[in-house]
KOLMIPA-84163 format. One record per residue (C-alpha): residue number from 1; residue in three letters; x, y, z. Coordinates in Angstrom, 1 decimal. Example, Ala and Ser with C-alpha at 12.3 -4.5 7.8 and 13.67 -1.06 7.14 Angstrom:
<atom n="1" res="ALA" u="12.3" v="-4.5" w="7.8"/>
<atom n="2" res="SER" u="13.7" v="-1.1" w="7.1"/>
# end
This chain:
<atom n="1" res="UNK" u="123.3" v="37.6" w="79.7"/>
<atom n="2" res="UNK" u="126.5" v="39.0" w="78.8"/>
<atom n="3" res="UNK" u="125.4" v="39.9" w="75.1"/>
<atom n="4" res="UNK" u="122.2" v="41.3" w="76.9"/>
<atom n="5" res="UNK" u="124.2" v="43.3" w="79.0"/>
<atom n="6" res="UNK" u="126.5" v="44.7" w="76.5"/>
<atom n="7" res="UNK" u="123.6" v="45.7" w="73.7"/>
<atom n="8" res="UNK" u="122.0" v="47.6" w="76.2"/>
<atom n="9" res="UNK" u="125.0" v="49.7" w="77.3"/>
<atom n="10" res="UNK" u="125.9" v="49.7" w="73.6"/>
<atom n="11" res="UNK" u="122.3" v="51.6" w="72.3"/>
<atom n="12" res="UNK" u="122.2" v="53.5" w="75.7"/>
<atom n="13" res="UNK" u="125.8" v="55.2" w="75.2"/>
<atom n="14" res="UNK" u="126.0" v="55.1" w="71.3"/>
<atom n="15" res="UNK" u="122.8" v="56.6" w="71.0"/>
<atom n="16" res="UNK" u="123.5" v="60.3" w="72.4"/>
<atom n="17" res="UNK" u="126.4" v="60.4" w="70.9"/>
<atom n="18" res="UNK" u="125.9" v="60.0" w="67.3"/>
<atom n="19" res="UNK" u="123.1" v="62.7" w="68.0"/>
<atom n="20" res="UNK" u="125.3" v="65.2" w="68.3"/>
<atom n="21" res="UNK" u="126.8" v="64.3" w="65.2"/>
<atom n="22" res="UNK" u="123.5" v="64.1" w="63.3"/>
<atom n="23" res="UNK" u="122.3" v="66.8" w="64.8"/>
<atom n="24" res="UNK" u="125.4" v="69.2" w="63.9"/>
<atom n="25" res="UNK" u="125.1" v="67.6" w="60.2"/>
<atom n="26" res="UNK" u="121.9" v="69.3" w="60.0"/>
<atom n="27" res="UNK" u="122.6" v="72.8" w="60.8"/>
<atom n="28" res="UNK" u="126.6" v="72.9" w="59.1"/>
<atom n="29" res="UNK" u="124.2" v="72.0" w="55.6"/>
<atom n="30" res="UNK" u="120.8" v="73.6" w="56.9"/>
<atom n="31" res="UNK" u="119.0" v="70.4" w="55.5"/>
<atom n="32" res="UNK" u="117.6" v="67.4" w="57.8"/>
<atom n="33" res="UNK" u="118.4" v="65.0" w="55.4"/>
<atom n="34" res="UNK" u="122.2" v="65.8" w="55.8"/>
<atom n="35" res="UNK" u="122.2" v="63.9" w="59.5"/>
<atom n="36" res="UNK" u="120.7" v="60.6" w="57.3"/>
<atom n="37" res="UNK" u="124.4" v="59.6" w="56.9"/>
<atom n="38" res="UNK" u="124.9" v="59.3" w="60.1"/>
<atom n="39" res="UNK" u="122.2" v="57.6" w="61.1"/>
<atom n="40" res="UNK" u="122.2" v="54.8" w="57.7"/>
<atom n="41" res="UNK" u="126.3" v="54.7" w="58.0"/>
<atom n="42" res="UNK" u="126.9" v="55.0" w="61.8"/>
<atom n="43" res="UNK" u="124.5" v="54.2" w="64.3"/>
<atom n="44" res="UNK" u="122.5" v="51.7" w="62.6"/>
<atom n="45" res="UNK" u="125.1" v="49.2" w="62.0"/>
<atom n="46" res="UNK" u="126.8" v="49.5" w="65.0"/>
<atom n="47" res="UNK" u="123.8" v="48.3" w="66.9"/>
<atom n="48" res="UNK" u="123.1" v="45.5" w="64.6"/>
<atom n="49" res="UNK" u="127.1" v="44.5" w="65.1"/>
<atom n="50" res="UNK" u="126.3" v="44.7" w="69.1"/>
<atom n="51" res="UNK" u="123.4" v="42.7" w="68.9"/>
<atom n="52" res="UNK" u="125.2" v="39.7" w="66.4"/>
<atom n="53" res="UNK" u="122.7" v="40.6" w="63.2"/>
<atom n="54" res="UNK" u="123.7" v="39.2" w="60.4"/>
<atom n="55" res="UNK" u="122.2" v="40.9" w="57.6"/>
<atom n="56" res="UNK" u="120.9" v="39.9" w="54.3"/>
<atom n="57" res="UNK" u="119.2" v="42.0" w="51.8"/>
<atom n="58" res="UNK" u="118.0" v="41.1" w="48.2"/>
<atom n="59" res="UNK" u="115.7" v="43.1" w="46.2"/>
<atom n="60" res="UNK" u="117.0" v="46.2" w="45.6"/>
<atom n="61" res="UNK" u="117.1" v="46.0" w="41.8"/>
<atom n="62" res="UNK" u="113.5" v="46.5" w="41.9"/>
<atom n="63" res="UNK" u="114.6" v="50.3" w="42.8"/>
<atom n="64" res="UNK" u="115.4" v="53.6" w="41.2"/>
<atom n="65" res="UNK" u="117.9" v="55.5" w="43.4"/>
<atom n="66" res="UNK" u="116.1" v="58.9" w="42.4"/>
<atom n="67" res="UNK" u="112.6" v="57.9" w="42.6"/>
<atom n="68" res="UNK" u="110.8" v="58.1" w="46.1"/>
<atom n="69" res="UNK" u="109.1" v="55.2" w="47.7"/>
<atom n="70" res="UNK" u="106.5" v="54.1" w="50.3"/>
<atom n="71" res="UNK" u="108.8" v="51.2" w="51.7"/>
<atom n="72" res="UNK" u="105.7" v="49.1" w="53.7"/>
<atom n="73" res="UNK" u="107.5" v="46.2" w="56.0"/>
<atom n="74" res="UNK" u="106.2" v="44.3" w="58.4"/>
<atom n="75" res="UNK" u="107.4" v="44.1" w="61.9"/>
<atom n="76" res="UNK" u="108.9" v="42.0" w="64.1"/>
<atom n="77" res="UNK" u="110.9" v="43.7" w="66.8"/>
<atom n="78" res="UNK" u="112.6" v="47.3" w="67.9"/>
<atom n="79" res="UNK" u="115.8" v="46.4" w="65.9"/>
<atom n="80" res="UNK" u="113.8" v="46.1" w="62.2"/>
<atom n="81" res="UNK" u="114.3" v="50.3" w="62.7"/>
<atom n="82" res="UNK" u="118.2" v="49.5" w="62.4"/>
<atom n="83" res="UNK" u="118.0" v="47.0" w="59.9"/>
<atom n="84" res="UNK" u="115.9" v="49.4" w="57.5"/>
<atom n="85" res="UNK" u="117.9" v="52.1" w="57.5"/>
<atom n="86" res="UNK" u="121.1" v="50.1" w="56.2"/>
<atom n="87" res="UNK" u="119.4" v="47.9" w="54.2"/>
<atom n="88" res="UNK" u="117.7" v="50.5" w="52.2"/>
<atom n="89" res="UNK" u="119.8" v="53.1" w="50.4"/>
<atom n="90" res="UNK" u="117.6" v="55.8" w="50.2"/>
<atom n="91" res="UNK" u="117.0" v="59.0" w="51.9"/>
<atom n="92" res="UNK" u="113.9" v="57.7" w="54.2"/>
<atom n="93" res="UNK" u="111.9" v="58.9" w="57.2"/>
<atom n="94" res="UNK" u="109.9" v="56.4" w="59.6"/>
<atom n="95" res="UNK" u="106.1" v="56.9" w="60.6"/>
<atom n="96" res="UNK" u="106.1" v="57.0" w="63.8"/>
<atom n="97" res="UNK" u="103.7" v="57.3" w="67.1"/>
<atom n="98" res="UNK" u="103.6" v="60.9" w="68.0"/>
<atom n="99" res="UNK" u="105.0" v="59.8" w="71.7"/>
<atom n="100" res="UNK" u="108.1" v="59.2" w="70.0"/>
<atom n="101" res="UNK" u="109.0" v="62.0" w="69.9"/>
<atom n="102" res="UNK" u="109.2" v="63.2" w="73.3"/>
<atom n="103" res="UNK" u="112.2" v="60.5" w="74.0"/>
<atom n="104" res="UNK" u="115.1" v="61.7" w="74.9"/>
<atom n="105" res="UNK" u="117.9" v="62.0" w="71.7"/>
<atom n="106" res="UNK" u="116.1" v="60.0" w="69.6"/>
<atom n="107" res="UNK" u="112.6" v="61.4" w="69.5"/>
<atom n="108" res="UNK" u="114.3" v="64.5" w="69.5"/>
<atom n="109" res="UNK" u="116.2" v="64.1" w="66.8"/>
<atom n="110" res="UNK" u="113.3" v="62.2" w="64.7"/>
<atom n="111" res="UNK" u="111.3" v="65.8" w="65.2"/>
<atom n="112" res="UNK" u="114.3" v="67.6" w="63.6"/>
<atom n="113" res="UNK" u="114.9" v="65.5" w="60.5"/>
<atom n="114" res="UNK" u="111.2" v="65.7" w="60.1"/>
<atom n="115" res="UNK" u="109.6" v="61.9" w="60.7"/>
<atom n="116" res="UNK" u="106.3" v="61.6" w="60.4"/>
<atom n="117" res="UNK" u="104.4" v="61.6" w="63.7"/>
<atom n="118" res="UNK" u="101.0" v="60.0" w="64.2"/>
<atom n="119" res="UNK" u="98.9" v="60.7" w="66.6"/>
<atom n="120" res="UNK" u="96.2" v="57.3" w="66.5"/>
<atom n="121" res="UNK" u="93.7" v="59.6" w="69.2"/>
<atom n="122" res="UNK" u="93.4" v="62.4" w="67.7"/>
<atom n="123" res="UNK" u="91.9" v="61.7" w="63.9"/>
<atom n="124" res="UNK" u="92.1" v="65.6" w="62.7"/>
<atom n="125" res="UNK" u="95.7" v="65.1" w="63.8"/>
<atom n="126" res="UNK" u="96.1" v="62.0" w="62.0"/>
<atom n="127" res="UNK" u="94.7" v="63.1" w="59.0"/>
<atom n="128" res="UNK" u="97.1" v="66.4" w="58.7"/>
<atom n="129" res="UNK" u="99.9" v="63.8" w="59.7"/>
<atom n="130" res="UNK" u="99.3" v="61.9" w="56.6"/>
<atom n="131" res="UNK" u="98.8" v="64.8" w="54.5"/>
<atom n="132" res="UNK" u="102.8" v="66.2" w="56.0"/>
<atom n="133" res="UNK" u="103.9" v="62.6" w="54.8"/>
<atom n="134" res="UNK" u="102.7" v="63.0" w="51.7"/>
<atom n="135" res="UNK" u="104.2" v="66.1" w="50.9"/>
<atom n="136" res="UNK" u="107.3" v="65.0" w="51.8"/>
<atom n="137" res="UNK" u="107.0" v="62.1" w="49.5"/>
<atom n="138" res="UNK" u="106.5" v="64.9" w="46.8"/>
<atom n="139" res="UNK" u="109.9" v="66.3" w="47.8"/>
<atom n="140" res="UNK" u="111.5" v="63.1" w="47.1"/>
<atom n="141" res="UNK" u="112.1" v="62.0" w="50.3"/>
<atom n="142" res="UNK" u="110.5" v="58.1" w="51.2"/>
<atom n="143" res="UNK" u="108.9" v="56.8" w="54.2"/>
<atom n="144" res="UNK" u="109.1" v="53.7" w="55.6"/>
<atom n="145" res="UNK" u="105.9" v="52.4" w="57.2"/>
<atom n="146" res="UNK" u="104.9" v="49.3" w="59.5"/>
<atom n="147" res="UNK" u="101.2" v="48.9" w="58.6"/>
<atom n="148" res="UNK" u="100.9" v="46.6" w="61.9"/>
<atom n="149" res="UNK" u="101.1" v="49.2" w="64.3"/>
<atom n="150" res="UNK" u="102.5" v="47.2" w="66.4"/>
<atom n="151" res="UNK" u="105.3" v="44.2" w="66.5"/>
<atom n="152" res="UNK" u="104.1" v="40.8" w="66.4"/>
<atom n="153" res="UNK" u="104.9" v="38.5" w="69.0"/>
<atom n="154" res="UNK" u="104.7" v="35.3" w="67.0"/>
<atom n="155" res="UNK" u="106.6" v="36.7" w="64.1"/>
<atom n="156" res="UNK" u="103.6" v="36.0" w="61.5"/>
<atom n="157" res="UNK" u="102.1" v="39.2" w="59.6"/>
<atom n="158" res="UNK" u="99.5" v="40.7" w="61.1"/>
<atom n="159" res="UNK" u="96.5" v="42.8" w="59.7"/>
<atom n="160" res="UNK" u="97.3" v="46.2" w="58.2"/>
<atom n="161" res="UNK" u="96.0" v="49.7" w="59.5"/>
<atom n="162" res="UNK" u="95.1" v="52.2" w="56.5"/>
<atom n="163" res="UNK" u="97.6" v="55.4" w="57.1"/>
<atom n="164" res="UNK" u="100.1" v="54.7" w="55.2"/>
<atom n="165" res="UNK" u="98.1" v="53.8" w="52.0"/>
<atom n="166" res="UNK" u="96.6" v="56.9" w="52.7"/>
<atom n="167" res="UNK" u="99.5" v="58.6" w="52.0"/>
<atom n="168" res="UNK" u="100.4" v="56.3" w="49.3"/>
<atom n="169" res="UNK" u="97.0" v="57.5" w="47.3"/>
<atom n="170" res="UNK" u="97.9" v="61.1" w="48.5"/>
<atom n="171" res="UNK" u="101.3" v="61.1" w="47.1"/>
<atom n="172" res="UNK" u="100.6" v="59.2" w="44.3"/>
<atom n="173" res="UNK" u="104.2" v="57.2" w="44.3"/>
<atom n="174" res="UNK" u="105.0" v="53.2" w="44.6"/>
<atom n="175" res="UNK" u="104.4" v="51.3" w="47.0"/>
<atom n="176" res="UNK" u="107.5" v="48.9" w="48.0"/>
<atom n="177" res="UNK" u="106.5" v="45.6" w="50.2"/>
<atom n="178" res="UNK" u="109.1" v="44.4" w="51.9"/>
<atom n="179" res="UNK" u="109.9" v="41.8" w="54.3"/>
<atom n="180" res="UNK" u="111.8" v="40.9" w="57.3"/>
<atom n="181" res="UNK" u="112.6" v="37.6" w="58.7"/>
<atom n="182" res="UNK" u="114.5" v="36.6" w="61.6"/>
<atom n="183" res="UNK" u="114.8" v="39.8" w="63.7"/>
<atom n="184" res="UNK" u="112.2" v="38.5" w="65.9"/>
<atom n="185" res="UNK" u="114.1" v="35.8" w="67.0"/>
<atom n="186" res="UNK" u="117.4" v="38.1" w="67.6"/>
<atom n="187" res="UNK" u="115.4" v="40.2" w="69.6"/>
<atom n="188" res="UNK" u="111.9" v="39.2" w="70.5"/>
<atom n="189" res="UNK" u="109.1" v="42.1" w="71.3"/>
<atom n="190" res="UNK" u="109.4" v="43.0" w="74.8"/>
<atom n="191" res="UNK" u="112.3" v="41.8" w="75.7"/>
<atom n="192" res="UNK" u="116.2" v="42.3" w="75.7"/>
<atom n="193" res="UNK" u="117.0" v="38.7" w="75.1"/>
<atom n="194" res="UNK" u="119.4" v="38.7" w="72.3"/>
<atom n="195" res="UNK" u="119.7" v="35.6" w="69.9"/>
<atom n="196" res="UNK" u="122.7" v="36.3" w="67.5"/>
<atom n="197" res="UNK" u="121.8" v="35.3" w="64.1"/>
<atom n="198" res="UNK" u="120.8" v="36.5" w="60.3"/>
<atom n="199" res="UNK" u="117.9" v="38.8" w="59.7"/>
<atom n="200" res="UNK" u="117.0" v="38.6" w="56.0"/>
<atom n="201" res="UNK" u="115.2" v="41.3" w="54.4"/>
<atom n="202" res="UNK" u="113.5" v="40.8" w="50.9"/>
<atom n="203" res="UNK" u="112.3" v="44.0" w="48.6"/>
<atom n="204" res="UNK" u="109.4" v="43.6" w="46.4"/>
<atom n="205" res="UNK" u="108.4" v="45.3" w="43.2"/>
<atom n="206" res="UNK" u="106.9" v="48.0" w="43.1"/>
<atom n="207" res="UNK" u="103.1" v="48.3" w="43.1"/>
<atom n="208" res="UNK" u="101.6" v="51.1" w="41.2"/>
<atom n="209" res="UNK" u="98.9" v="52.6" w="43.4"/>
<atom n="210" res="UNK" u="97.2" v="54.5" w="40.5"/>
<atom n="211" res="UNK" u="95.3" v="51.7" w="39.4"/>
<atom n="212" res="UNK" u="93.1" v="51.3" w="43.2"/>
<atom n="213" res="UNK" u="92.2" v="54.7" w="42.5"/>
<atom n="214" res="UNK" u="90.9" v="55.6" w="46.1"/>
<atom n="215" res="UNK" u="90.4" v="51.7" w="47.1"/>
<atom n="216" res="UNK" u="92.8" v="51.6" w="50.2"/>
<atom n="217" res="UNK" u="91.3" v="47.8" w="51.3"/>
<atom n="218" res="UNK" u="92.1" v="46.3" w="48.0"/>
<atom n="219" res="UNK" u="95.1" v="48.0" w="47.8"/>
<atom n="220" res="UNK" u="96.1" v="47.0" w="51.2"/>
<atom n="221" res="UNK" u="95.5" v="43.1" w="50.6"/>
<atom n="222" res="UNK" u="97.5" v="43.4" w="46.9"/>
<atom n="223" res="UNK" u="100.5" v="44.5" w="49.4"/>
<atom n="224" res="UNK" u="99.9" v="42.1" w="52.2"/>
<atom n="225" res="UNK" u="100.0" v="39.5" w="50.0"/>
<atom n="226" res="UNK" u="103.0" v="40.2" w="48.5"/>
<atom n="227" res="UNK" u="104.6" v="40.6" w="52.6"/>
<atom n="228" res="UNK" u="103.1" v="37.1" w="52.9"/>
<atom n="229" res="UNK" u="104.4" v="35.3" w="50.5"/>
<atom n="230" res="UNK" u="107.7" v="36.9" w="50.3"/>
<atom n="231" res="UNK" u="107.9" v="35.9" w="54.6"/>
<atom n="232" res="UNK" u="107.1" v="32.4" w="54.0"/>
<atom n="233" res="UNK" u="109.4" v="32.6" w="50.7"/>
<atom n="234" res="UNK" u="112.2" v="33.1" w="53.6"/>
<atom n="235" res="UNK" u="111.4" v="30.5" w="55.8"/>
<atom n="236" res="UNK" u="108.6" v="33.2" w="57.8"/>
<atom n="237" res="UNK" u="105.0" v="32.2" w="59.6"/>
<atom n="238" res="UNK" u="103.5" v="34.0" w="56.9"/>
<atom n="239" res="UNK" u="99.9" v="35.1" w="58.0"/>
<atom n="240" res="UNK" u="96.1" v="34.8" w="57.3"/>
<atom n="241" res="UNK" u="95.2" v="36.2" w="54.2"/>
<atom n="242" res="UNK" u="91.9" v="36.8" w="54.9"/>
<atom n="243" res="UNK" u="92.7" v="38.9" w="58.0"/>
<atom n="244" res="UNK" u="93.7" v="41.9" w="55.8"/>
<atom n="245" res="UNK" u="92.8" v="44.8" w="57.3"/>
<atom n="246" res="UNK" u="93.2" v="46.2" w="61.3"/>
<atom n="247" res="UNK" u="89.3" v="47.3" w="62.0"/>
<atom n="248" res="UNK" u="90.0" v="51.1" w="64.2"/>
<atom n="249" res="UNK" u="89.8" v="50.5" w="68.0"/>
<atom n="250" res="UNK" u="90.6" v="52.6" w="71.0"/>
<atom n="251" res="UNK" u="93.4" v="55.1" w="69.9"/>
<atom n="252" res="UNK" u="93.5" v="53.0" w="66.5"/>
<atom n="253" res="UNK" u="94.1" v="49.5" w="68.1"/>
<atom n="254" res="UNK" u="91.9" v="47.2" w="66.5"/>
<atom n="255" res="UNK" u="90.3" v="43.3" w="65.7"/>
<atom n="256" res="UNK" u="91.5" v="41.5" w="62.4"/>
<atom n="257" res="UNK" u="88.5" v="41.9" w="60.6"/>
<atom n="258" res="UNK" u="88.8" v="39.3" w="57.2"/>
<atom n="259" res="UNK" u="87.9" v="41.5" w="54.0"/>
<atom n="260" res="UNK" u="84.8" v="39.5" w="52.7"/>
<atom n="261" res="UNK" u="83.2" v="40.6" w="56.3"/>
<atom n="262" res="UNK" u="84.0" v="44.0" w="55.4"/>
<atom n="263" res="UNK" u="82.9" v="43.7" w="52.0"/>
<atom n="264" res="UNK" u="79.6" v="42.3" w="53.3"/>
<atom n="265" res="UNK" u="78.5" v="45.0" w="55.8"/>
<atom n="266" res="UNK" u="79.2" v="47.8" w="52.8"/>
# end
């Protein structure tokens, strides 16, 4: 209760005030990558710290410190948004849901620095979301995308929605799977609960996305795959290979729908 207690004062006070700081970092250098420091150096591992992560990353030799990425991870709970930005060293934005951005601080500073904002009701909105994402990919700065669209509650990987390998194809850059385990036990979905213990997070190589040409389903299953196996490679749930792809529901929640089904009804 005590460790409860204190995360949440910790990410309720820490929060507003590193905003200032990122925020001010943006206009002093007139660039909204200038408040990433802040954010990566600052804020991130402070709240890991409060909540007893212990983080372990492995991987990163598969990246080239210039190059931009699509960094796909799956996700577990609300502190795999920490854990991302220190265990990745590069200058990255989140997809996000366009709601996000009406929270106080955060979303507004997510608008400022220029994250990409979905909006899963409106599809013309989507679409010119995607194409924003992708032309900040050009400008060398990488997203980092969870293909769920939503945390999983059992920890296993759960069927991917098609977005971000949209803007993978638009882009025309890497795709980077990576992995977390363990955050879901430190902090399960829905709840404040806090187990301390290690989150590990695992890169992947990088998948070329030239060769799927305009393919998004086989492209997505190549990178679930790759999230599979690396999340039962750390001791993960894993998930059902054949339950690839996130069929589009109400305001883009759907049904697992297995890939041969699909494949079937073309």
């Amino acid at each position: 209760m005590i460790r409860n207690l204190f995360c949440i004062l910790v990410a309720l006070v820490w929060t507003p005030s590193i905003f200032w700081f990122a925020v001010g970092a943006m206009i002093v250098r007139m660039n909204a990558s200038a408040s990433m420091w802040w954010v990566k150096k600052v804020w991130s591992p402070v709240l890991l710290w409060a909540g007893g992560a212990k983080l372990e990353v492995d991987g990163l030799e598969h990246l080239q410190p210039d190059r931009p990425y699509i960094f796909v991870s799956n996700h577990q709970s609300t502190i795999d948004i920490p854990v991302l930005f220190v265990a990745l060293p590069h200058d990255v934005r989140f997809v996000a849901k366009k709601a996000l951005q009406y929270v106080p601080f955060l979303g507004w500073y997510m608008k400022w620095a220029k994250f990409v904002f979905v909006d899963r009701g409106n599809r013309k909105e989507a679409v010119a979301s995607l194409e924003r994402g992708a032309a900040q990919i050009r400008g060398g700065v990488s997203i980092i995308t969870f293909p769920e669209g939503t945390r999983s509650e059992r920890c296993e990987v759960l069927p991917f929605k098609k977005g971000a390998f949209s803007i993978a194809i638009k882009a025309g850059v890497p795709i980077i799977p990576v992995t977390i385990e363990g955050s879901g036990k430190l902090m399960p979905k829905n709840s404040w609960n806090i187990s301390p213990g290690p989150i590990f997070v695992r890169v992947g190589k990088p998948i070329d996305v030239r060769p799927f040409g305009d393919d998004r389903e086989r492209l997505i299953k190549a990178v679930r795959d790759v999230i599979i196996e690396q999340s039962v490679a750390l001791g993960g749930r894993g998930g059902d290979p054949s339950a690839a792809i996130a069929a589009p529901g109400k305001e883009g929640i759907g049904r697992a729908v297995p890939v041969a089904q699909q494949e079937s009804a073309q």
